[in-house]
N, C-alpha and C positions, 0 to 999 in steps of 0.2 A: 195247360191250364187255359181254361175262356179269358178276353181277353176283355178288360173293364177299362173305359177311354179313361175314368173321372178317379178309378181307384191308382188305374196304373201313375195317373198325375198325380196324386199324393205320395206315393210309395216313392216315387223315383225324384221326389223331392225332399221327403226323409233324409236326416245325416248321417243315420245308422244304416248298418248294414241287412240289411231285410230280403230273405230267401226262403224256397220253396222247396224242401227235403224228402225226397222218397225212400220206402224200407229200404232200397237198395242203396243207402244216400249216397245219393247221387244228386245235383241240383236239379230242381225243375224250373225254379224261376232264381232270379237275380236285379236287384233295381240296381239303378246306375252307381252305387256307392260303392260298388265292388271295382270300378273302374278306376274310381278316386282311390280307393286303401290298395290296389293289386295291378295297378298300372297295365291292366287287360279290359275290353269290353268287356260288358256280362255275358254276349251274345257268346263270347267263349268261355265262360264258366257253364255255362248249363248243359248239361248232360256229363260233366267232370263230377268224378269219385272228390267225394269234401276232403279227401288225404292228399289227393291230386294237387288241387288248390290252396290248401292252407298248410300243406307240408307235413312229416313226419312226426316234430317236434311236439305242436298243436293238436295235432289229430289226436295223439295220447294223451294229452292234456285233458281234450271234451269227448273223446270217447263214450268214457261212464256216462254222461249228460245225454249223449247223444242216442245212445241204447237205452235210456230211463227215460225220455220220450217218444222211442218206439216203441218203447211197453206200452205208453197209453199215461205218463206223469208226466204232466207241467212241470218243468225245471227252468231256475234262477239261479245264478253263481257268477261269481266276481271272479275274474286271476288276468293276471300279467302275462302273457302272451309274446313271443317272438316268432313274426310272422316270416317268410321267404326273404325277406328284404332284409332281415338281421333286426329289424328297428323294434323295439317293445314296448306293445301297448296295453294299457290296461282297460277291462273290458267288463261291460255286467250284459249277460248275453240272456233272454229270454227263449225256451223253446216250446210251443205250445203245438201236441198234436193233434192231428188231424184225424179223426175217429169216421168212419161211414156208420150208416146203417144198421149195417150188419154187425157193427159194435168190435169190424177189424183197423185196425191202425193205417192208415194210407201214406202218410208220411207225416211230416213238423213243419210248423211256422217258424223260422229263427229271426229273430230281433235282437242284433250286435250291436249296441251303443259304446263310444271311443271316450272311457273316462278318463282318460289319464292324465288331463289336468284337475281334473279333480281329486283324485287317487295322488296324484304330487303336491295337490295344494294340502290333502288331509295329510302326507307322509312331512311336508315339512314344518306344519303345524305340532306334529308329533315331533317330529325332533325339536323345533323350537318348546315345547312342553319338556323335553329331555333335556335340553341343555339348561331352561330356567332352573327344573329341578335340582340338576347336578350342580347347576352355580350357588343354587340356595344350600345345596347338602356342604357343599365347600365353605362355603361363608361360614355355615354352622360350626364344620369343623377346624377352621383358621381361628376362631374365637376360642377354640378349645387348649391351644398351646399360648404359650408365653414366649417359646424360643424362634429365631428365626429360620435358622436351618428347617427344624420341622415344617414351618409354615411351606418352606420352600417346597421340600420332599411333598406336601401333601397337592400343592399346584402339580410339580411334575408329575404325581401319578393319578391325577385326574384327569389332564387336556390326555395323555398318550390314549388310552383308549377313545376319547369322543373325536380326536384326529385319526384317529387308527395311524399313526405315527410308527417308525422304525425307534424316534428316540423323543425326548421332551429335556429341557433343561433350564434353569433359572440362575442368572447370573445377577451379582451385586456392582455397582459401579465404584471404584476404588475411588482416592483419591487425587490419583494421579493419570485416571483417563482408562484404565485398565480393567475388565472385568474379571471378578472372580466368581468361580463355578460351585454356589451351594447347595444346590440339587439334580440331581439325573434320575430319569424313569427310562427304563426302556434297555436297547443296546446302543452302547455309547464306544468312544473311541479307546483303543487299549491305555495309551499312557495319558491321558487327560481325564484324572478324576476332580471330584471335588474338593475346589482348594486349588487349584490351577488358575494359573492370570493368564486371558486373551489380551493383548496387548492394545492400544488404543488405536481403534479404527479399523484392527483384523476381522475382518469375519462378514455375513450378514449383520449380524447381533452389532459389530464395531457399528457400523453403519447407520443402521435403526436409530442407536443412540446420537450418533453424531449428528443425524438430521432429524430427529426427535418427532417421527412416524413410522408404521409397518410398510414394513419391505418384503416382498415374496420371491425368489425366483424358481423357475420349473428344473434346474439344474444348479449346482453351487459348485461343480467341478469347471463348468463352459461358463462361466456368469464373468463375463471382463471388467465389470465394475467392482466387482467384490476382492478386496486384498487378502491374501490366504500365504502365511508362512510356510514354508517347503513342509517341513515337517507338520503343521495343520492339514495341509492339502493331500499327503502324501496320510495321513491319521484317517482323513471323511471320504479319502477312497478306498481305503484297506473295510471301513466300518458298511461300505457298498450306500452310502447317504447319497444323495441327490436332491432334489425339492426339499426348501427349505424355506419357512416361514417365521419372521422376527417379531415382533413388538417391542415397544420400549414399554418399561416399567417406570409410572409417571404419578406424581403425588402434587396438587395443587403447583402442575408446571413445573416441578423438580425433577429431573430424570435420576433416578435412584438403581434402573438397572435394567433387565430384559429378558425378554422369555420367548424361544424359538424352540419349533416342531422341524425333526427332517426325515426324509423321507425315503425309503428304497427305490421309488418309482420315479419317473421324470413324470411332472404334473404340473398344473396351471392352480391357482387359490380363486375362490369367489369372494367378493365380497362380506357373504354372509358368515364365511370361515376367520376371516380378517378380523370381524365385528366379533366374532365369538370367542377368537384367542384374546382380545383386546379387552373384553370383556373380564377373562381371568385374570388379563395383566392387571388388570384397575383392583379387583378384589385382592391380589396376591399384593400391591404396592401400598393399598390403605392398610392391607394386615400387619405386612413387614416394618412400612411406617411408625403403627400404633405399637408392635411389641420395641421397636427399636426406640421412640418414645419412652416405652413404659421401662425396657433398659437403664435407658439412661437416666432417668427419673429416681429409679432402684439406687441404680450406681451412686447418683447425687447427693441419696437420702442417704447411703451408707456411709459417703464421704466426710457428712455433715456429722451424722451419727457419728465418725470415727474423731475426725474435728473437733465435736463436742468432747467426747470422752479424752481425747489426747487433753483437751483446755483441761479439763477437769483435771486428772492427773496430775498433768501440768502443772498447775495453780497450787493442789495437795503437796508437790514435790517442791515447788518453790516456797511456800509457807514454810513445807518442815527445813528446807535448807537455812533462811531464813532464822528460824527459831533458833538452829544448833548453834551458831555463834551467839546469839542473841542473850542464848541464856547464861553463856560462863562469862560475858559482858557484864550483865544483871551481875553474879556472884561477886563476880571483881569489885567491882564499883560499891557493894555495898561490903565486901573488906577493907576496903581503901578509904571507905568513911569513919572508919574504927578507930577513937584516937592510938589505943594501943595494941595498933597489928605493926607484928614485928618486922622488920625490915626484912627476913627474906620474903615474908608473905606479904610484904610492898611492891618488892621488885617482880616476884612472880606476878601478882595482880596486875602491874602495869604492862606485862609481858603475854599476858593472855591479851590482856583490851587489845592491844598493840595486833597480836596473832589475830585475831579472830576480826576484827575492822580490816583488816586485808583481808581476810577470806569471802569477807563481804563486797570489798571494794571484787575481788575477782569475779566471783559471781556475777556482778552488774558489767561488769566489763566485758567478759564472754559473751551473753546476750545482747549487749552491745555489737561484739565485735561481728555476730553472726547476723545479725540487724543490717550492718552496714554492707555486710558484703552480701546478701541476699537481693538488697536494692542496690548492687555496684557499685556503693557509693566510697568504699575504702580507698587510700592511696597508698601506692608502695613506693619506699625510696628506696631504690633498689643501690647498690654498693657490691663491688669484688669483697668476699666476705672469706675467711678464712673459715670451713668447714669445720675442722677438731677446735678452733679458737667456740664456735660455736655451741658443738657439743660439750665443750667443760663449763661454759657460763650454764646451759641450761641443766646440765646436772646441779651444778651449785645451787641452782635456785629448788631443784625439787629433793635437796640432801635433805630437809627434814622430816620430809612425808614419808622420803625412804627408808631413813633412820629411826623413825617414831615406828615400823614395822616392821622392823629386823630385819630389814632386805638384805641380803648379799648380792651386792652389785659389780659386777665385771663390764669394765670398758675397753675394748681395742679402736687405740687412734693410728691414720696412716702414718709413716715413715715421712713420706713426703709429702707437701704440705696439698690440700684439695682447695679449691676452689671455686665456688658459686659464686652467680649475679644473684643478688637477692637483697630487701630489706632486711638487716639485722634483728633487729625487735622481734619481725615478724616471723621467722628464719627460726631465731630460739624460745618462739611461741608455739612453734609446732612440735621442736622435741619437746619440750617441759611437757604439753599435754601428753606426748602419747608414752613417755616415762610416768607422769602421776596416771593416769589409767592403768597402766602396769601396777604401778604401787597398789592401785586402788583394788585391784580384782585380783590379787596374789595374796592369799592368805599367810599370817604373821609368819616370816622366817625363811621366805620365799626367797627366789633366786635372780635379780634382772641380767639383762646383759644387754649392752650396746656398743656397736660397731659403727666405723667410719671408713670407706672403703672406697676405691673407683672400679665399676664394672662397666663394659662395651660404653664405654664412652660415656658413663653418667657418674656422679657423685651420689653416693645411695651411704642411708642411715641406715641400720635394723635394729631393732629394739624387740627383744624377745623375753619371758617371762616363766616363769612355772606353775601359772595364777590356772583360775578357773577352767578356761578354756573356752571356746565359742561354737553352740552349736550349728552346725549345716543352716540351718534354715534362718539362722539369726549373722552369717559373715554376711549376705548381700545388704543389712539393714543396719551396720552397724555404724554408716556414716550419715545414719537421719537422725533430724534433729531431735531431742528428747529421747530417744532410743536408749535403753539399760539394760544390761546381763542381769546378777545377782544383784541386787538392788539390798542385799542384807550385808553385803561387803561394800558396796560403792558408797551409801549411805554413812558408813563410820569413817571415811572422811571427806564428804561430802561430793555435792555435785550435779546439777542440770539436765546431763546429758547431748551437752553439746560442744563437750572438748574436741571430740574425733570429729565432728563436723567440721569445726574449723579447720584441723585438719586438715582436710582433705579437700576445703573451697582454697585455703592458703597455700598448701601445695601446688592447685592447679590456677590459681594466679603466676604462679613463680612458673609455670611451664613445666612442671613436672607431673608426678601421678605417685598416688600412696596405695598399696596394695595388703591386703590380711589373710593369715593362713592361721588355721588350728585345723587339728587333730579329733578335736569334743572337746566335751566338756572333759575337764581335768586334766586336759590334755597340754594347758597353755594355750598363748598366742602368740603372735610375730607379724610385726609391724615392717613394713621396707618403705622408707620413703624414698623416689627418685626424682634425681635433680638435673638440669643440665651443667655441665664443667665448662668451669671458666680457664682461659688460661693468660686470665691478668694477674697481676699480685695482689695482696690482701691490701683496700683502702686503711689507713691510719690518720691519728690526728683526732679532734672533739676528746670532749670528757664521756666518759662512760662510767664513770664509776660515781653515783649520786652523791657520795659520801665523803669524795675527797677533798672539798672546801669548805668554807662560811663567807658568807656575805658581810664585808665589816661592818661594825657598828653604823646605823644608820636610822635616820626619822622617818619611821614606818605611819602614816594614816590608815586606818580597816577602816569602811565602808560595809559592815553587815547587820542585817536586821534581827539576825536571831540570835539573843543572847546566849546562850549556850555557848554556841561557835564563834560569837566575837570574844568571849569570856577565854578560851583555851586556848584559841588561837594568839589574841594578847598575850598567852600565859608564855606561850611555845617563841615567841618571836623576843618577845622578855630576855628569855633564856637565852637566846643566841647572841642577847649585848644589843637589841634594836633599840632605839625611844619610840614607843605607841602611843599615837593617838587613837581614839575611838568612837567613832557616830553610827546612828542604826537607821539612818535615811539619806537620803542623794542631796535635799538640802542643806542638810546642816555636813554632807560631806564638802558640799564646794565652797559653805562661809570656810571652814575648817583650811580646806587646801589653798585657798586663795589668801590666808591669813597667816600661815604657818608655813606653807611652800615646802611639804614633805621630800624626800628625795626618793621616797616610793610609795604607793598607793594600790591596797589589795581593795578589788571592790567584786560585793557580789552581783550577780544581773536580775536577779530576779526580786528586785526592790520595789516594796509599795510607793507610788505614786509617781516615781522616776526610775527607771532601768538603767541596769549600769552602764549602758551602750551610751547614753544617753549622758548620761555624769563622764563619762570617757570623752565625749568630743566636744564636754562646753570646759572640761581642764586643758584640753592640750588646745581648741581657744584660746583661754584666758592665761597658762602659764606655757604654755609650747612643747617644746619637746623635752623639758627637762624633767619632771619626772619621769621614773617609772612605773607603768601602769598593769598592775596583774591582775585578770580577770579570774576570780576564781569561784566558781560557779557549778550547779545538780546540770546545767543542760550542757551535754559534750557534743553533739552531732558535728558531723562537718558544714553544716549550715552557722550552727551558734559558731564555729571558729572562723568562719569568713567573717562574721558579723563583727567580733571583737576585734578581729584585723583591721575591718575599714572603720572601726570608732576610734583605731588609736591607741587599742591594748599592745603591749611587748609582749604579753605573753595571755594563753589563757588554758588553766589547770582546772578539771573535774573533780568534784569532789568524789570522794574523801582525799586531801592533798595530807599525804604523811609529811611529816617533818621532814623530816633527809631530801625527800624532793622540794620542796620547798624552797629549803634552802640550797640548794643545788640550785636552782632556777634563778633566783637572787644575786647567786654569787657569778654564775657565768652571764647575766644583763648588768649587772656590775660592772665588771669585765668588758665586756662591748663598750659600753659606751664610754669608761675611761680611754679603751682602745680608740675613740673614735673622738677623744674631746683635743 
């Protein structure tokens, strides 16, 4: 080619590669750029075959191109190239031929420009366009579910393709530092599925979390920093993993969990890989967040919902329990007003009121009693308790409900005597309930049976029945509170549903455990209460029996505001040979007392304008310790009995206080204090 001083100085200052192609192509010309791409002068490219020079690979590449401007076509075309060096660049190459005269082809101009930053800036602009998509299509579909798992599954099988990942998996952070595994994409390890705990600080993923940033390493089998349990380490090399990349799963600075890609290859992460799993962490954490949110939310609204509905219940079951004594109450009382009702239907009427005011006091006393021990507030006096002594008092007290039902009842006591540490009261609070629930759920004619035994070293009660029976899905519920089987049999003699609760809190005061077996329905049930054995002898000594004294005659003062109750209680204290005096306010109790010097004084607490607490500590004041002071009083808490303690009371009894207690209570403060004059 002639040789041009001013063309040749533009050409060979050109950055692209620019050459001179004959039919034979072969070079003719070459400007200095061939030097810089081919680590050769030009001066030895020229007269080299273009296959010579740019290799095998290439030459099949631009071939077509190459022959389509030997025909006499201008040709333009883009592609990726790997040239002799290995290295690949992308290229938009110009061929324009050279035509003579004669209108024959002479060879081509080729004009090679080196796009491949450009060609990488448009390919990571498309990926970056692919990942927003894919984050925006994920977003869309994490909005679609309610549940977390799914949420999970649907991260993991989205990063595993845009990683081209071996595996993908999404872990939750436990409570106690541990992660568990709610989603896998990909191939994952044989015995670690989802639902598996990595234990705290195992793993890449332990890591991420514990220093609450992405971690990458090119190998997770050589990584020294990473803690991996034999059997972990021995799992991610059988599954051929290597390259592993973590995130924490992070919600307003909460770490809530993490999300790691791993990989068959040993490999290094970019930044821009880091930024794009982190990217999912944050949509996959807000998602999790908001259904775990809207979980809990659910949960709360049903609990409330359930809350509700139990009150409601509740309230209907307490009204009608309420009602059923209320009304043969009413019947009584307006037979009793009848100047001529006959003396049997005297004594019954006084006998119902009598019945059914305990069934009432019970009532209030169970909700009490489950009141107190729900707030730990009960106290146990615990005593060496003879076990069968036990069992015959609490039959005694449930002989009517079982006789009123034609029960046939069979008791076995042991030979030799048992013995518990336990409260008494409380002790034969437990059989009486889980004996009346038997009476109660045994249809009329039914069969109880209770035993007293020692096994592997316990004192054990059972109490079994021929009654209804319990089905499966109602033994695990049947020591919650309000909880009822047949509610058409429990109802006809009444009840709460919270006998067996006690139960089963008052057993597990005493250091024991109460267990229930049925069959089904119709099957019956069986009750075992276990206790631990004592092997002291049975405490004695105190009154136990309400009924075995009277308080002698003595000058009684009441202190009550509500006539009614100062009226029958006058009536009742009459009866037993008292002198009553009677006032219905705290002042006219202390002219009264300071004028007359009672030698006992009932006073109620809950008095207008003065409180009995209050009338209790300006008498033992003004006359000391000599009378006796009973508080008897609607508030029982263990709070209102500290309270009457430190005013001064001897004693203090919730109402309704029957007779028999009453005077029991009078007669053994009686008693003391003559003991002590």
């Amino acid at each position: 080619m002639e040789s041009n001083p001013s063309l040749t100085f533009i050409l060979e200052t050109v950055p692209a590669l620019v050459s001179y192609v004959g039919v034979d192509e072969r070079y003719r010309f070459n400007n200095d750029a061939y030097a810089r791409w081919f680590g050769r002068p030009a001066t030895e490219v020229v007269g080299r075959h273009i296959r010579e020079v740019l290799g095998d690979a290439v030459y099949a590449a631009i071939a077509p191109h190459v022959r389509a401007a030997l025909s006499g076509e201008r040709v333009t075309f883009d592609s990726g190239l790997k040239y002799g060096d290995g290295k690949l660049r992308y290229v938009r190459a110009t061929y324009v031929p050279d035509v003579g005269e004669d209108g024959r082809v002479r060879g081509f101009v080729a004009h090679v420009a080196d796009i491949s930053d450009l060609k990488r800036a448009e390919m990571e602009r498309e990926e970056l366009r692919r990942h927003a998509d894919e984050l925006a299509r994920v977003a869309r579909r994490l909005t679609e579910t309610l549940d977390v798992t799914e949420v999970a599954e649907r991260i993991a099988d989205s990063i595993l393709p845009l990683f081209k990942a071996q595996s993908s998996v999404v872990r939750l952070l436990q409570p106690d530092g541990a992660l568990a595994c709610v989603a896998i994409a990909g191939k994952w390890l044989e015995n670690f599925k989802p639902g598996y705990l990595l234990p705290p600080g195992v793993g890449l993923v332990g890591r991420a979390v514990a220093e609450r940033r992405a971690l990458w390493t090119t190998d997770i089998l050589d990584e020294p920093s990473v803690v991996l349990t034999p059997e972990f380490r021995s799992a991610l090399a059988g599954a051929g993993h290597h390259a592993v990349l973590a995130v924490p799963l992070q919600v307003k600075g909460e770490i809530i969990g993490a999300i790691s890609t791993a990989h068959s290859e040993i490999r290094t992460f970019s930044q821009a890989d880091i930024d794009l799993l982190q990217a999912f962490a944050d949509q996959a954490a807000l998602a999790m967040r908001n259904v775990q949110l809207f979980a809990r939310e659910q949960a709360a609204r049903a609990d409330a919902e359930s809350a509700n509905r139990a009150k409601d219940e509740f309230l209907a079951l307490l009204a009608h329990e309420l009602r059923n004594p209320l009304a043969p109450i009413v019947r009584a009382a307006a037979l009793l007003r009848r100047p001529d009702i006959p003396p049997d239907d005297d004594a019954h009427s006084a006998a119902v009121v009598d019945r059914q005011a305990r069934n009432l006091a019970r009532l209030l006393d169970d909700l009490l009693d489950l009141s107190r021990i729900t707030r730990g507030r009960i106290e146990l006096r615990a005593q060496t308790v003879s076990l069968a002594d036990t069992v015959r008092n609490a039959l005694e007290a449930t002989r009517p409900l079982v006789d009123s039902r034609r029960h046939a009842l069979s008791v076995a006591l042991p030979a030799t005597p048992l013995h518990v540490e336990a409260d008494p009261a409380r002790l034969e609070q437990i059989v009486v309930n889980v004996v009346n629930n038997a009476a109660k759920y045994t249809p009329a004619g039914g069969k109880i049976t209770v035993a007293a035994f020692e096994e592997g070293g316990e004192a054990v009660v059972r109490i079994g029945d021929t009654g209804i029976g319990i089905a499966q899905d109602m033994l695990a519920r049947v020591f919650e509170p309000f909880v009822q089987g047949d509610q058409s049999l429990a109802h006809t003699s009444g009840g709460l549903g919270v006998g067996l609760t006690l139960v089963q809190r008052l057993v597990t005061l005493h250091g024991g455990r109460v267990e229930v077996h049925s069959d089904g329905p119709g099957f019956g049930s069986e009750f075992t209460i276990r206790l631990p054995l004592s092997r002291q002898p049975a405490a004695h000594g105190g009154l136990t029996d309400a009924t075995a004294d009277r308080c002698p005659s003595a000058s009684v003062l009441l202190i009550e505001d509500n006539a009614d109750a100062r009226r029958t209680l006058r009536a009742v204290l009459e009866q037993d040979g008292h002198r009553v005096d009677e006032v219905e306010d705290g002042a006219l109790g202390l002219e009264r007392a300071a004028a007359s010097r009672p030698d006992i004084v009932l006073i109620d607490i809950g008095l207008p304008t003065m409180d009995g607490y209050e009338i209790a500590r300006r008498i033992r004041a003004r006359l000391g310790a000599v009378p006796i002071l009973v508080a008897i009083t609607g508030y029982g808490q263990a709070d209102d009995q500290r309270r009457s303690r430190e005013a001064g009371f001897d004693a203090h009894l919730t109402k309704p206080v029957f007779p028999d207690h009453l005077a029991h209570v009078l007669a053994t403060l009686t008693r003391r204090r003559q003991a002590r004059a």
